[in-house]
C-alpha positions as semicolon CSV with decimal commas, in nm:
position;residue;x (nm);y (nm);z (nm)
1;X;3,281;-0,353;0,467
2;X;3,020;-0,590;0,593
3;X;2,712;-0,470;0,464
4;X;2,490;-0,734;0,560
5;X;2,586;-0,711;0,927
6;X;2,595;-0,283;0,902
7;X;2,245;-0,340;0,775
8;X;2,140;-0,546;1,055
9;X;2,314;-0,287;1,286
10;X;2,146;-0,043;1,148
11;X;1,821;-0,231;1,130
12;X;1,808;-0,233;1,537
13;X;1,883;0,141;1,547
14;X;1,630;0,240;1,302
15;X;1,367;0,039;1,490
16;X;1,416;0,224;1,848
17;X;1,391;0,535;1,689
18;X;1,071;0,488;1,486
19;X;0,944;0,321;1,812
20;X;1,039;0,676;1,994
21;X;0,779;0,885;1,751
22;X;0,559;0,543;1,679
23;X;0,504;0,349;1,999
24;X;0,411;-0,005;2,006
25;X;0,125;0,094;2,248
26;X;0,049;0,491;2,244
27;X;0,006;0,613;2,618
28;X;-0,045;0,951;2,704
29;X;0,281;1,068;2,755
30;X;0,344;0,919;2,428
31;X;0,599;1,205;2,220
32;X;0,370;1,198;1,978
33;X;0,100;1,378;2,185
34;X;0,351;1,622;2,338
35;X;0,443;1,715;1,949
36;X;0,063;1,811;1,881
37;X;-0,197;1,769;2,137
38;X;-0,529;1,659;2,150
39;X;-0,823;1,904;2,212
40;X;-1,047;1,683;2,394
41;X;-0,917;1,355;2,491
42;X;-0,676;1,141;2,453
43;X;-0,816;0,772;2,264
44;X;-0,517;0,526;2,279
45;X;-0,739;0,232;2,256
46;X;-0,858;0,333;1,885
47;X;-0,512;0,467;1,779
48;X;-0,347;0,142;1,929
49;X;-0,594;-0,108;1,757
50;X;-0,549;0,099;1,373
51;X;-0,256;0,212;1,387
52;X;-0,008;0,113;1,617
53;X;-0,090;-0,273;1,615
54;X;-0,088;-0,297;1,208
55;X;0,184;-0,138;1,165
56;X;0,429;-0,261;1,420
57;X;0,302;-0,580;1,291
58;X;0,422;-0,506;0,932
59;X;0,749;-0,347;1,091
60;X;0,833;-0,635;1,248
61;X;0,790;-0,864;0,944
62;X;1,200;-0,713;0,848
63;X;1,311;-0,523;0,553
64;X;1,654;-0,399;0,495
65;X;1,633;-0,088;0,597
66;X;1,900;0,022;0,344
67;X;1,710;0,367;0,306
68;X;1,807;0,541;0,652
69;X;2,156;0,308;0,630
70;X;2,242;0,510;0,321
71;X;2,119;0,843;0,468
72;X;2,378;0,750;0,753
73;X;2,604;0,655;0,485
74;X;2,592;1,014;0,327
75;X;2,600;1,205;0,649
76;X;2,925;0,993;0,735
77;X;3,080;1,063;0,373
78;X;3,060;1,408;0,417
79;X;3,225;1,404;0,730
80;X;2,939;1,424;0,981
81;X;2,889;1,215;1,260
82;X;2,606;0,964;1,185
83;X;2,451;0,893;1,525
84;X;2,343;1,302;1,526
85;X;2,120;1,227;1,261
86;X;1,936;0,886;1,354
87;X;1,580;1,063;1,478
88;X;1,564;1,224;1,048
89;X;1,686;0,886;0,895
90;X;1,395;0,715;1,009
91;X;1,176;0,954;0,749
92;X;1,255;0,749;0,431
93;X;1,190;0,432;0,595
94;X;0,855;0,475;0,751
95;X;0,730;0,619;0,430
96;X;0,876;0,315;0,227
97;X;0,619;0,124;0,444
98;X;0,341;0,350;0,382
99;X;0,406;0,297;-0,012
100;X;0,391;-0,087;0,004
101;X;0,119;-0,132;0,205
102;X;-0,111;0,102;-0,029
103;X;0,082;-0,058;-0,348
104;X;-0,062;-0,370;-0,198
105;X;-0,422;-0,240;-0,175
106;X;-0,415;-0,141;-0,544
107;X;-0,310;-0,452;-0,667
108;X;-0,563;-0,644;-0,458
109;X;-0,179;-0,884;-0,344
110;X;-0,227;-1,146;-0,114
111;X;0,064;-1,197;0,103
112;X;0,371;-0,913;0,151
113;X;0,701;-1,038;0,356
114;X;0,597;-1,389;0,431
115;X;0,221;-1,301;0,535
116;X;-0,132;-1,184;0,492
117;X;-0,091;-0,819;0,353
118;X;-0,197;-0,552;0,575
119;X;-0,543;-0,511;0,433
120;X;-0,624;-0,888;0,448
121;X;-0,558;-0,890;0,796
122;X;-0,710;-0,577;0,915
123;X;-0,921;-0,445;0,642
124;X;-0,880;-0,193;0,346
125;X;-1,002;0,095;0,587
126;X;-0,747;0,063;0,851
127;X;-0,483;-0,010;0,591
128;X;-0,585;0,276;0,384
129;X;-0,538;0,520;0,645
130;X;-0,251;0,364;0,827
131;X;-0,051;0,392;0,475
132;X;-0,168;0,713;0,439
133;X;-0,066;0,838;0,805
134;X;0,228;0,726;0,792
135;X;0,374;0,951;0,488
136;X;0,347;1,197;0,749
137;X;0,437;1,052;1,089
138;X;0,761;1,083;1,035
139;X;0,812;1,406;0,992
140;X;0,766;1,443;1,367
141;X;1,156;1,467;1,406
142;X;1,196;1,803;1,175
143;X;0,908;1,982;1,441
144;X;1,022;1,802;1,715
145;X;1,368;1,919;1,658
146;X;1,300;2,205;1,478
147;X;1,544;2,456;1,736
148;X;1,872;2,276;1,646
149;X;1,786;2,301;1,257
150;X;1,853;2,641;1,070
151;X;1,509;2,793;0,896
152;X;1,703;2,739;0,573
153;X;1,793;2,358;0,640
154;X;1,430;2,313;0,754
155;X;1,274;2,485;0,456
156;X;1,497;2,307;0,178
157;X;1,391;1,976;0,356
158;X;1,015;1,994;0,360
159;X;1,082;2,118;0,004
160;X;1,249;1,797;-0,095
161;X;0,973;1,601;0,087
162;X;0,678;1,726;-0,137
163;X;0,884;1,747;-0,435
164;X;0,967;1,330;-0,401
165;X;0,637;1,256;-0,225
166;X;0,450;1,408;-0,564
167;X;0,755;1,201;-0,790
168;X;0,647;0,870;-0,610
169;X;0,275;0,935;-0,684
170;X;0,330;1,020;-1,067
171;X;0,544;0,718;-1,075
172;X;0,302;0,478;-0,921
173;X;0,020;0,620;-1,156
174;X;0,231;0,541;-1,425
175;X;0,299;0,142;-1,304
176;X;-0,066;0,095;-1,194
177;X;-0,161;0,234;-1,559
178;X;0,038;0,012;-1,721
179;X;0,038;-0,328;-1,579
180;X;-0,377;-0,270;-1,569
181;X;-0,414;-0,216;-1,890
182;X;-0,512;0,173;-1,881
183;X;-0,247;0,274;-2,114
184;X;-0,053;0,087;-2,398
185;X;0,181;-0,143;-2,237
186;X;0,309;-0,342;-2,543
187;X;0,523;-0,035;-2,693
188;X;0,705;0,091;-2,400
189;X;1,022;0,181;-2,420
190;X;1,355;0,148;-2,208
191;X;1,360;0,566;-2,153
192;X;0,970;0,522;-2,050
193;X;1,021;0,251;-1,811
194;X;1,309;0,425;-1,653
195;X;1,127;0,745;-1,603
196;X;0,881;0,561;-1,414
197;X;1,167;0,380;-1,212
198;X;1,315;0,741;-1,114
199;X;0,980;0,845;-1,051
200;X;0,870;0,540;-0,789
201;X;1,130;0,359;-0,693
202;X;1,469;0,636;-0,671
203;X;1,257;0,856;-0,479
204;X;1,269;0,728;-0,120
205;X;1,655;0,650;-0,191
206;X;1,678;0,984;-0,373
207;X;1,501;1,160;-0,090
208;X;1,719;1,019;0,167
209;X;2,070;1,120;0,034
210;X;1,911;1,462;-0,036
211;X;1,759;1,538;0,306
212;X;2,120;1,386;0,483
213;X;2,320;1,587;0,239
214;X;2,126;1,921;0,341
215;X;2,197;1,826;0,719
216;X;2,538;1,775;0,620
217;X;2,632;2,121;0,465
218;X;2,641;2,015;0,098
219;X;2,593;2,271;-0,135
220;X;2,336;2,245;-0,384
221;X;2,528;2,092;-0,661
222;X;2,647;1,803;-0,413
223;X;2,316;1,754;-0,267
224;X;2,124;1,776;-0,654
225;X;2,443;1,488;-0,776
226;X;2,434;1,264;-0,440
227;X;2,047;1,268;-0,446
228;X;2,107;1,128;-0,854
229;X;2,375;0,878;-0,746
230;X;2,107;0,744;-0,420
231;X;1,811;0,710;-0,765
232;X;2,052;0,534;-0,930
233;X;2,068;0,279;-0,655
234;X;1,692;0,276;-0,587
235;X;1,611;0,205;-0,947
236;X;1,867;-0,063;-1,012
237;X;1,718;-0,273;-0,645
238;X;1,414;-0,229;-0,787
239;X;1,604;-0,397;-1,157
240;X;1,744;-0,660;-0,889
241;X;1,422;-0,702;-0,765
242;X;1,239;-0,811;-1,086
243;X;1,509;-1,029;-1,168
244;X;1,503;-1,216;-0,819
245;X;1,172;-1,245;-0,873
246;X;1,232;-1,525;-1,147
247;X;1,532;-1,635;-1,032
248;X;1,547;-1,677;-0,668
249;X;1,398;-1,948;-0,463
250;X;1,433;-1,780;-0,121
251;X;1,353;-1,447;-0,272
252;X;0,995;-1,589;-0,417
253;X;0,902;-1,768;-0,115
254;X;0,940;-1,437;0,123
255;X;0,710;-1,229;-0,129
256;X;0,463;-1,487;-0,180
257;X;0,527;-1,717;-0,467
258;X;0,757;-1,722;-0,809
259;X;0,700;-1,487;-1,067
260;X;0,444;-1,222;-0,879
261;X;0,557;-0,979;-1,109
262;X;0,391;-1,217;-1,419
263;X;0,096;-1,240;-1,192
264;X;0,070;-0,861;-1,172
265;X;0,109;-0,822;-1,571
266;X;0,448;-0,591;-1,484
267;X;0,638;-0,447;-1,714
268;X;0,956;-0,476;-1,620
269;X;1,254;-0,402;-1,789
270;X;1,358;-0,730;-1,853
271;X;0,985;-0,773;-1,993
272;X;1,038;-0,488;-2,211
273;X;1,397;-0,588;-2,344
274;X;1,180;-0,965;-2,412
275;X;0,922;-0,795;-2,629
276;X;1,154;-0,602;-2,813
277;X;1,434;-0,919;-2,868
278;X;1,128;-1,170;-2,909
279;X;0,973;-1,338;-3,200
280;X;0,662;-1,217;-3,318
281;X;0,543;-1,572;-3,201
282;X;0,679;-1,529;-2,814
283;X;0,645;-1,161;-2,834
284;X;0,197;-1,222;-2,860
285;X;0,241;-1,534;-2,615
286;X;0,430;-1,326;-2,357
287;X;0,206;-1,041;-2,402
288;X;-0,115;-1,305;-2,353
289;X;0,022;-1,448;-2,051
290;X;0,093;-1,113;-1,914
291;X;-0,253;-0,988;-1,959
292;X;-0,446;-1,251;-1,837
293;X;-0,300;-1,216;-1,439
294;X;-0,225;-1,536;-1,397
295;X;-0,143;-1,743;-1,115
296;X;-0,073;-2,097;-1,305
297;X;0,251;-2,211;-1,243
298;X;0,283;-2,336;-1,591
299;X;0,161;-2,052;-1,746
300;X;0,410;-1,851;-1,526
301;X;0,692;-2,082;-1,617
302;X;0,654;-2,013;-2,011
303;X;0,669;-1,669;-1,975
304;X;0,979;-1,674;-1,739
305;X;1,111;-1,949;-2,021
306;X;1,036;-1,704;-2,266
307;X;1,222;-1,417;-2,109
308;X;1,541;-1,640;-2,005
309;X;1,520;-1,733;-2,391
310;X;1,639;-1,377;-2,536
311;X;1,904;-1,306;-2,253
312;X;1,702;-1,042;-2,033
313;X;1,826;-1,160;-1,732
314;X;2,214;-1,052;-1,795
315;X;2,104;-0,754;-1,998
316;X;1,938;-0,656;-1,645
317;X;2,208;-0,722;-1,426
318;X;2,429;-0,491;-1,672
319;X;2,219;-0,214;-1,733
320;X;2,133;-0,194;-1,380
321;X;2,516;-0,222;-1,233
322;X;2,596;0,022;-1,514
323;X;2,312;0,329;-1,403
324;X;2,524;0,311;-1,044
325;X;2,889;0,285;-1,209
326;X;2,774;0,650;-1,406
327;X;2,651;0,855;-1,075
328;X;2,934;0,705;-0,833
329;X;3,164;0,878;-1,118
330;X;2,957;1,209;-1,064
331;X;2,992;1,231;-0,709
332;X;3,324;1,062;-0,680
333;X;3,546;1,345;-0,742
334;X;3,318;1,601;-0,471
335;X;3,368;1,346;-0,192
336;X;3,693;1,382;0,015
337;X;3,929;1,023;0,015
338;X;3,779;0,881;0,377
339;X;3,694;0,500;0,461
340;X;3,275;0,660;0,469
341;X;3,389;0,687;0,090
342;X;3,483;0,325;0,012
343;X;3,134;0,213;0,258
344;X;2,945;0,394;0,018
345;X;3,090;0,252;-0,270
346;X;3,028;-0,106;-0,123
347;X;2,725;-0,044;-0,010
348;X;2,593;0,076;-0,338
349;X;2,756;-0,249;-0,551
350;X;2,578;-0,457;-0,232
351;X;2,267;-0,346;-0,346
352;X;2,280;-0,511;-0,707
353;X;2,426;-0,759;-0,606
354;X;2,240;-0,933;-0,336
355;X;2,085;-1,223;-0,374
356;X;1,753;-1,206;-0,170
């Protein structure tokens, strides 16, 4: 399987379906009106200028979209036609946005994707509310399509919503905590790190395999192990991430600079393997460096040094390919022998593997 060219496939489908429920220019006879109707009047200028224009602008900046590609995935695996369910995949995806354009706000970031974030361009208002809006914009589809969907299906899937939209909240309060200092930082622990991880970053993928697996007639054991198997692959991009953060040229350049995440004070968990391996001497210099925010290359380039030193890097890489090789073992034996199978398979080693 080609992933990279499935994901740009998939990319271009994704797009003309969130463009279906979010227009690049709302009208009047835009779906979204004919879904829930004004009142009064309809203000298209207003909506266009703080909504639609910021956020087709951030759209169109890229991103994988790997989210609805594995919801298509999972449909496909469990032997339903994927093109039925391209209007729900989109639900993941648009909220993924949402998340990094507040997660920029809170850490004040500068440039996301190559440019200005969000907020630097059109203010902390508009982005505040456009990040917020669109957690719920697309959920559209389940009312808009609400007659072909049983009660049941419908119910379970709004219940899988606010169970993984509260999950990404408690995890983000637990990163923002940490990496500003609110809570003790220095003594965390693998287990602690990866709750947080499940919590913030396996949710979207997590919520995606869950809500395709409940369109797809899983039963609840399937639906509970595939939704454990799609974390698994959230939190080890997110592992892939941090460590292409350090590592990776192109990777750096696209988010904004080299070592963001030293900038930020993260701890990651090749940060908190470091402070555990380290010296006491590196273990206080990394720790300094850390806390002071820093956007000194040098200073950046000793810790990074530091955490190359004690071998986090390949402890990474392992510990994250090993978190996916334990849930595809889970699920392996409930999915039926099909070529969706093996595409799930690949597309899951793609993911900690890639190298931008």
């Amino acid at each position: 399987m080609d992933v990279e060219n499935f994901l740009k496939e998939t990319a271009v489908k994704i797009d003309k379906i969130i463009e279906k429920y979010i227009p690049r220019k709302f009208g009047e006879n835009a779906l979204l009106f004919k879904i829930i109707s004004p009142r009064y009047a309809y203000n298209t200028e207003a909506l266009n200028k703080a909504l639609a224009e910021p956020f087709w602008e951030f759209l169109d900046r890229g991103g994988k979209r790997w989210r609805p590609a594995l919801f298509l995935l999972v449909c496909e695996a469990l032997g339903k036609p994927p093109q039925d369910f391209l209007d729900f995949a989109i639900i993941p995806e648009i909220i993924h946005n949402g998340t990094i354009i507040i997660d920029d706000v809170e850490d004040d970031s500068q440039y996301r994707r190559g440019k200005p974030c969000i907020h630097r361009i059109y203010g902390l208002d508009v982005a505040v509310n456009l990040g917020n809006a669109i957690y719920y914009l697309p959920l559209l589809p389940l009312i808009e399509k609400r007659s072909i969907i049983s009660d049941q299906k419908l119910s379970k899937i709004y219940e899988i919503y606010v169970e993984e939209m509260i999950k990404l909240s408690l995890g983000q309060a637990m990163d923002i905590a940490w990496h500003k200092g609110l809570a003790d930082a220095n003594h965390l622990t693998e287990e602690a790190y990866m709750q947080m991880c499940a919590y913030k970053t396996g949710t979207l993928a997590r919520m995606a395999a869950k809500m395709a697996a409940v369109l797809a007639d899983a039963n609840d054991e399937l639906v509970e192990k595939i939704g454990r198997f799609a974390e698994s692959m959230g939190v080890a991009f997110q592992i892939q991430d941090d460590l292409l953060d350090i590592i990776s040229q192109e990777f750096a350049r696209k988010k904004g600079g080299q070592g963001q995440d030293i900038t930020e004070g993260k701890r990651s968990l090749i940060v908190i393997y470091t402070l555990k391996k380290a010296s006491q001497q590196d273990r206080e210099r990394l720790i300094e460096i850390l806390n002071m925010h820093t956007s000194d290359e040098k200073l950046k380039e000793e810790a990074i040094g530091i955490i190359k030193k004690y071998g986090a890097i390949e402890y990474a890489k392992n510990y994250a390919r090993k978190i996916v090789e334990e849930s595809w073992k889970e699920i392996a034996p409930l999915l039926s022998a099909s070529k969706a199978k093996e595409k799930l398979r690949a597309f899951a080693n793609y993911l900690i593997q890639r190298k931008i």
